[in-house]
ChimeraX commands (.cxc) that place a marker at each C-alpha (Angstrom):
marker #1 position 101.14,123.41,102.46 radius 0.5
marker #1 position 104.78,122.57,103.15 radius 0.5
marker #1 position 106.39,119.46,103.06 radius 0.5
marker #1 position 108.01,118.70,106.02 radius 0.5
marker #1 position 112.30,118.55,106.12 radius 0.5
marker #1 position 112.89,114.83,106.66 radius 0.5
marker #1 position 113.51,113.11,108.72 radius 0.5
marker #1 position 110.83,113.97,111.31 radius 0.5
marker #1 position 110.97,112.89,114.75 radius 0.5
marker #1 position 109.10,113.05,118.01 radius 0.5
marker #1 position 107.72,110.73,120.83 radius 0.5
marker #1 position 105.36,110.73,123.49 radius 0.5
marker #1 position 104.48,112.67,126.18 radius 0.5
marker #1 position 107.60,111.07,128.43 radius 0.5
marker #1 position 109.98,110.53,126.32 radius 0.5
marker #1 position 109.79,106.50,126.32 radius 0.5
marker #1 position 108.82,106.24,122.62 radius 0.5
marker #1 position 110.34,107.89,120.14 radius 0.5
marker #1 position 109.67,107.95,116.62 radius 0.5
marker #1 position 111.34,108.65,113.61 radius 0.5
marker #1 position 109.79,108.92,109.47 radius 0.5
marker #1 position 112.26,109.28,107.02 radius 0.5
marker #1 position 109.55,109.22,104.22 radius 0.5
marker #1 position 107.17,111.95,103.10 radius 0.5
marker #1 position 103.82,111.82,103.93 radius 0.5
marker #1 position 100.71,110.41,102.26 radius 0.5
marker #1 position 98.08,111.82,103.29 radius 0.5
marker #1 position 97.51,114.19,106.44 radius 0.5
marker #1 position 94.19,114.42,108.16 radius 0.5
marker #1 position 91.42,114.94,111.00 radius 0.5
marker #1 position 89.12,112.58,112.09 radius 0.5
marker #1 position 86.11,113.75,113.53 radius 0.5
marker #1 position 84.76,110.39,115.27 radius 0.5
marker #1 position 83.30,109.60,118.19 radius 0.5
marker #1 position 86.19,106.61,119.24 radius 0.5
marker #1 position 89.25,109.76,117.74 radius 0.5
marker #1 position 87.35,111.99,120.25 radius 0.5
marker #1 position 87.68,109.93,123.07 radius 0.5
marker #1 position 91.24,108.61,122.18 radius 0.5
marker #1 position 92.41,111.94,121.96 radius 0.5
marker #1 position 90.26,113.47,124.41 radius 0.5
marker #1 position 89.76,116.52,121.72 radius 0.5
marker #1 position 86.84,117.50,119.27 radius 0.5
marker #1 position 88.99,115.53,116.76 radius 0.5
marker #1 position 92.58,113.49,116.42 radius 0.5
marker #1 position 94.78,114.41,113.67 radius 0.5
marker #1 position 96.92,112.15,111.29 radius 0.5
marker #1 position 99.71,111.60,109.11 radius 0.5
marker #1 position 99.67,108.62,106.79 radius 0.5
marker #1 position 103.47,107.49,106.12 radius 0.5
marker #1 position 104.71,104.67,103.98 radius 0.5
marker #1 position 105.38,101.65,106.70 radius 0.5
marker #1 position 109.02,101.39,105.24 radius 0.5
marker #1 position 109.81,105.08,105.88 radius 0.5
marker #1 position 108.68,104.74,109.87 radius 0.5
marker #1 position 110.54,103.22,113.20 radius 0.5
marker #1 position 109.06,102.95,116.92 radius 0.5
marker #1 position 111.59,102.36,119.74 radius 0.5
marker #1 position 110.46,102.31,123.67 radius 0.5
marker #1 position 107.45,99.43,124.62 radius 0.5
marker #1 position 104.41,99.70,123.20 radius 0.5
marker #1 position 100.98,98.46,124.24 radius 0.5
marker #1 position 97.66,98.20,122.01 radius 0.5
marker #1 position 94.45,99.30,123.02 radius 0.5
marker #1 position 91.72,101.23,121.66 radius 0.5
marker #1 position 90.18,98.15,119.47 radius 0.5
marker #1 position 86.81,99.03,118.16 radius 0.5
marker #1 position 87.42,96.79,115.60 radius 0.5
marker #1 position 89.91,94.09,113.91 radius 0.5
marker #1 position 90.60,95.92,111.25 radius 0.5
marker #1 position 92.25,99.02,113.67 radius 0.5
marker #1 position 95.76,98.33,115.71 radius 0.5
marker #1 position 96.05,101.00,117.77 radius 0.5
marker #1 position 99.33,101.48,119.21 radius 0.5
marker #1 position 100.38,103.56,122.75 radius 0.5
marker #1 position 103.45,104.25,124.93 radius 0.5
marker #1 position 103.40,101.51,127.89 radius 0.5
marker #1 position 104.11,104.05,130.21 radius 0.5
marker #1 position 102.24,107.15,129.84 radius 0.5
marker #1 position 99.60,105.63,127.75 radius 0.5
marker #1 position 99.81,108.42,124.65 radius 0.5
marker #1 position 98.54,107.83,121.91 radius 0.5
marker #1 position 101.09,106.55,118.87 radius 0.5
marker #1 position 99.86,105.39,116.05 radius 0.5
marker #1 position 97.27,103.20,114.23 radius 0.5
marker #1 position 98.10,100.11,111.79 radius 0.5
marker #1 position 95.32,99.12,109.78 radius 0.5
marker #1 position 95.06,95.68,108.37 radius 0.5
marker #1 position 94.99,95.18,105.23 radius 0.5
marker #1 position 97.25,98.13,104.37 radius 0.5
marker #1 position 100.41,97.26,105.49 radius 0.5
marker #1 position 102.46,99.26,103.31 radius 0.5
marker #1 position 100.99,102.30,105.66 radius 0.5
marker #1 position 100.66,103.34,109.10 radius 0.5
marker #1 position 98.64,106.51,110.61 radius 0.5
marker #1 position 100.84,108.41,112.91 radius 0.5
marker #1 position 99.56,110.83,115.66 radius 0.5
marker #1 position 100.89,114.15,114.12 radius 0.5
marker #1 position 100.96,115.49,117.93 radius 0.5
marker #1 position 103.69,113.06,118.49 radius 0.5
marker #1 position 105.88,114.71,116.05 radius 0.5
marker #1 position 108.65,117.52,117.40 radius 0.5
marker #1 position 107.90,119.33,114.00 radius 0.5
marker #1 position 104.30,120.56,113.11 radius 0.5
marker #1 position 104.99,123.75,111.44 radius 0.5
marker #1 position 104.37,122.48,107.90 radius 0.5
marker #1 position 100.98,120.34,108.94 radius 0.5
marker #1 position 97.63,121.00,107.75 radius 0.5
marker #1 position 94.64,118.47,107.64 radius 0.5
marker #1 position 94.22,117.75,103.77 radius 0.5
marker #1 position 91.30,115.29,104.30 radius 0.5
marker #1 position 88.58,115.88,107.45 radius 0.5
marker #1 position 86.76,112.42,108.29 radius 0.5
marker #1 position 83.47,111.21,109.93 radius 0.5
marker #1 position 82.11,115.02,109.85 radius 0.5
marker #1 position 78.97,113.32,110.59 radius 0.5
marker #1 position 80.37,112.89,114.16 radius 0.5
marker #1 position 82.06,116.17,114.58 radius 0.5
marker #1 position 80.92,118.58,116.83 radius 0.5
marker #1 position 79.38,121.43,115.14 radius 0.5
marker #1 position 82.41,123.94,116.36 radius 0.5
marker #1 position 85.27,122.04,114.96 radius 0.5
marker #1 position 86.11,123.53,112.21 radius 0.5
marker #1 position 89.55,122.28,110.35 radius 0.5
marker #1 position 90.51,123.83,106.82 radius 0.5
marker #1 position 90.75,120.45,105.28 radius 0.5
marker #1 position 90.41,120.56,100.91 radius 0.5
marker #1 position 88.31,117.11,101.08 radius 0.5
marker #1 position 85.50,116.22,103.76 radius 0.5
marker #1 position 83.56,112.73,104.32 radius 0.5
marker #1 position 80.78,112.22,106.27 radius 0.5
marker #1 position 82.36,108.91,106.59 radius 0.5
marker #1 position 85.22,107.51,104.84 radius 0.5
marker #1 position 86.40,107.48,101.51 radius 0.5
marker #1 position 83.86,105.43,99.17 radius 0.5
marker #1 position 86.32,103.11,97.90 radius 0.5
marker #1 position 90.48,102.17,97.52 radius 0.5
marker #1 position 90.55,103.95,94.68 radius 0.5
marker #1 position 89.13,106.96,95.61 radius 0.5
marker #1 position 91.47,107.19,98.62 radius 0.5
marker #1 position 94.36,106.00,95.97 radius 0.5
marker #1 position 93.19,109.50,93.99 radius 0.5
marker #1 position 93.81,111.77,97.64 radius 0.5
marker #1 position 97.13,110.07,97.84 radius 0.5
marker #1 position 97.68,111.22,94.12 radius 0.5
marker #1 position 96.30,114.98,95.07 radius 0.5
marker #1 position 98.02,115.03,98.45 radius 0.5
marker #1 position 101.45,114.22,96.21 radius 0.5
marker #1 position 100.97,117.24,94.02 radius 0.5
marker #1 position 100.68,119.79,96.89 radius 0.5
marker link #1:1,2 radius 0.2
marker link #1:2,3 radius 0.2
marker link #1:3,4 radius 0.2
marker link #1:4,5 radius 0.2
marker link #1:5,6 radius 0.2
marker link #1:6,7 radius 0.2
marker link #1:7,8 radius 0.2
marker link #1:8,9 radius 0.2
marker link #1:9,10 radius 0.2
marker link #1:10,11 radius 0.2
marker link #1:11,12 radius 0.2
marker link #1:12,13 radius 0.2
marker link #1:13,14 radius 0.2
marker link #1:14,15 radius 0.2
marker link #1:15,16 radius 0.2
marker link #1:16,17 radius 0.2
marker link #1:17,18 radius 0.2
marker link #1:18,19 radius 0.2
marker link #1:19,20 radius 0.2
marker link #1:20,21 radius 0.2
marker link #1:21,22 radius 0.2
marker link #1:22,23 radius 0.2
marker link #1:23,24 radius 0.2
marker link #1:24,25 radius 0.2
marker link #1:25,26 radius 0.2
marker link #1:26,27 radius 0.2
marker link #1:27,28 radius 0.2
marker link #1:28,29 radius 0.2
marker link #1:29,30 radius 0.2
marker link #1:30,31 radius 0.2
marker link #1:31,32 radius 0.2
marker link #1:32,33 radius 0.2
marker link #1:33,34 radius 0.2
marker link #1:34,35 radius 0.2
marker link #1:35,36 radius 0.2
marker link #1:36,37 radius 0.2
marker link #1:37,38 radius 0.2
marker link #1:38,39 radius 0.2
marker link #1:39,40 radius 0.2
marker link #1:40,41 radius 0.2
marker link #1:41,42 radius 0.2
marker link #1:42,43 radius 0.2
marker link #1:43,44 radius 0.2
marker link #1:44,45 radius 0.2
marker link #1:45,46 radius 0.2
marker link #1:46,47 radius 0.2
marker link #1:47,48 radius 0.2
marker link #1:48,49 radius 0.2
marker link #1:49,50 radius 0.2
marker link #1:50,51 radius 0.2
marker link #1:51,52 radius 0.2
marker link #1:52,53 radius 0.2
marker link #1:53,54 radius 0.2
marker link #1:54,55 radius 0.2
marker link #1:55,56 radius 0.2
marker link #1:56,57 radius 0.2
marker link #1:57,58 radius 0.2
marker link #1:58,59 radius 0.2
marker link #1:59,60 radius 0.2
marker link #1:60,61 radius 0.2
marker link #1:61,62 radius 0.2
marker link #1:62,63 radius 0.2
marker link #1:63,64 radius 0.2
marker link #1:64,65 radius 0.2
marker link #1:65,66 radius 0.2
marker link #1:66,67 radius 0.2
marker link #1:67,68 radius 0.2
marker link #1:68,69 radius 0.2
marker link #1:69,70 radius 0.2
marker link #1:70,71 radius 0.2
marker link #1:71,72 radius 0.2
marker link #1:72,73 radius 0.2
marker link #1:73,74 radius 0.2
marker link #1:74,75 radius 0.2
marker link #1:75,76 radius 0.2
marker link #1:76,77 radius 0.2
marker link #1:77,78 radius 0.2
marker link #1:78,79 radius 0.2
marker link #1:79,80 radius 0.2
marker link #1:80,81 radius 0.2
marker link #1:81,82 radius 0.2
marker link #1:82,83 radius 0.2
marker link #1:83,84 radius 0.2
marker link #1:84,85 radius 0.2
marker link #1:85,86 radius 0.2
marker link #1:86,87 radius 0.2
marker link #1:87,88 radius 0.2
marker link #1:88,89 radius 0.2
marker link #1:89,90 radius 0.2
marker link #1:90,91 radius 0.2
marker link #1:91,92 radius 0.2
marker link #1:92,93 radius 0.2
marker link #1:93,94 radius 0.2
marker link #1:94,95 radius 0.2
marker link #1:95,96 radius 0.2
marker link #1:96,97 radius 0.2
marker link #1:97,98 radius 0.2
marker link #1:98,99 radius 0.2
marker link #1:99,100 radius 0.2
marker link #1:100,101 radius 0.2
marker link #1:101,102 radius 0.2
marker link #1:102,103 radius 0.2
marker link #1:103,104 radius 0.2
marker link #1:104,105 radius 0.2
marker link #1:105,106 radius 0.2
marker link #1:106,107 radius 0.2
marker link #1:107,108 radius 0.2
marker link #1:108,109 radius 0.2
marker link #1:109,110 radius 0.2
marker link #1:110,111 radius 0.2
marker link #1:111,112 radius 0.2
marker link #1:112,113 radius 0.2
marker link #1:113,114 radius 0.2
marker link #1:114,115 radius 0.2
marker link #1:115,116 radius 0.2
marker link #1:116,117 radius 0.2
marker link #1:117,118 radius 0.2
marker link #1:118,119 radius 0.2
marker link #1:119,120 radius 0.2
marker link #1:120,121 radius 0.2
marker link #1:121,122 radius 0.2
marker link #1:122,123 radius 0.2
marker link #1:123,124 radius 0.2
marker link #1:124,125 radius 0.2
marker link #1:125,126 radius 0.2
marker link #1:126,127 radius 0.2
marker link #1:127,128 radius 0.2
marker link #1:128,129 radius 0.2
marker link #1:129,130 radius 0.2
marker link #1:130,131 radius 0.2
marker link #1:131,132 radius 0.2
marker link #1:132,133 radius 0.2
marker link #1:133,134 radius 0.2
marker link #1:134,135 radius 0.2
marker link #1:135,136 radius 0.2
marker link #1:136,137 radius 0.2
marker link #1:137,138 radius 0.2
marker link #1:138,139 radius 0.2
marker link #1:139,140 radius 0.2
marker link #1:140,141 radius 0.2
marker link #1:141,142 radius 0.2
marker link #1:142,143 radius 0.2
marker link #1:143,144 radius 0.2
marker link #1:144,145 radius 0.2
marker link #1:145,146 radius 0.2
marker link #1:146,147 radius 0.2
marker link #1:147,148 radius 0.2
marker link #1:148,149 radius 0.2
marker link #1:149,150 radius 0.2
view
């Protein structure tokens, strides 16, 4: 994998959002779940994790999405595409859309979640796969560590 030449930009599907991440990345992966299916309307939506301090939003944004509390899920006002995802709790991250970004040559999904969901033709080359999530913050603080030395 190659790490992407910073900064990265991109925005949605009209132009109304843009984006910008002027960090590397934490963590890239696919998600495999039923609510990523349907968000995305693909077998699967795939991510890049970002340190919150490294990433700005301009245009109007609306949430939507909410399965949950714990899940902010964030899209353009106009066209409706899908941005990103803030998750409570971790504020010092945020889970962009990678199909948002202009750039994608150097993305590959490093993690593959909720495989228990996927549909069995979806195949991604990820190096680490979950039938769920990660067990525990420190397991995902050990990806983090093994997505760094890439």
């Amino acid at each position: 994998m190659n790490a992407p030449k910073l900064p990265l930009e991109g925005s949605c599907l009209c132009g109304s959002v843009q984006v910008r991440v002027t960090e590397q990345p934490l963590l890239t992966l696919a998600c495999h779940c039923k609510d990523c299916q349907k968000l995305s309307a693909s077998a699967y939506s795939l991510t890049v994790m970002f340190p919150a301090e490294g990433f700005s939003v301009t245009g109007e944004l609306v949430t939507g999405g909410l399965r949950t509390e714990q899940r902010e899920h964030n899209f353009c006002a106009k066209c409706l595409n899908f941005i990103f995802t803030r998750i409570k709790g971790a504020d010092t991250r945020m889970n962009l859309r990678a199909s948002v970004l202009d750039d994608l040559t150097w993305f590959e999904p490093f993690i593959e979640l909720m495989t228990e969901e996927k549909l069995s033709w979806a195949n991604v080359p990820a190096v680490h796969s979950f039938a769920r999530f990660p067990g525990s913050k420190e397991e995902l603080e050990a990806f983090l560590l093994d997505y760094s030395k890439r």
